[in-house]
C-alpha positions, 0 to 999 in steps of 0.5 A: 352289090358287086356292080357298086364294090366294083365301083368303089363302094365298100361294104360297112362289114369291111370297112369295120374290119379294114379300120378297126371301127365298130358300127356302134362307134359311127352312132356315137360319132353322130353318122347313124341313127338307131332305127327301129327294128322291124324283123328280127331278120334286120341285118343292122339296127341303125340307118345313115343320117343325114351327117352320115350321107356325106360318107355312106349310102344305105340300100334299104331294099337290100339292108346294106350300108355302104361306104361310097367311093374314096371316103372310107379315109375320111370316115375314119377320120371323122369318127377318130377325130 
């Protein structure tokens, strides 16, 4: 995971932090889908959708949502908006 934040990525913990957005408030704006939780282990109980892919990446095998590089902004915006 240090490779993709040194790469711009931003990790969704904090962009949550950072913008004052709550994951829930992404699945309201349409950018995650609930996704059925498997273990109670699960770190996140949405996935990124298809109109979410625009902004972040999901690394199933590692149950990270990311942000990708130089679009936490535009994050935001589309969920304030």
């Amino acid at each position: 995971m240090e490779g993709l934040i040194s790469e711009g990525y931003t990790d969704i913990d904090d962009f949550e932090d950072m913008y004052s957005i709550k994951i829930i408030q992404l699945y309201e704006a349409g950018l995650l889908n609930q996704r059925t939780i498997l273990s109670t282990t699960d770190l996140y109980d949405y996935h990124v959708n298809n109109k979410g892919q625009k902004y972040m990446q999901e690394i199933k095998d590692l149950e990270l949502i990311l942000v990708k590089p130089n679009c936490a902004n535009k994050l935001a915006d589309a969920v304030t908006n």
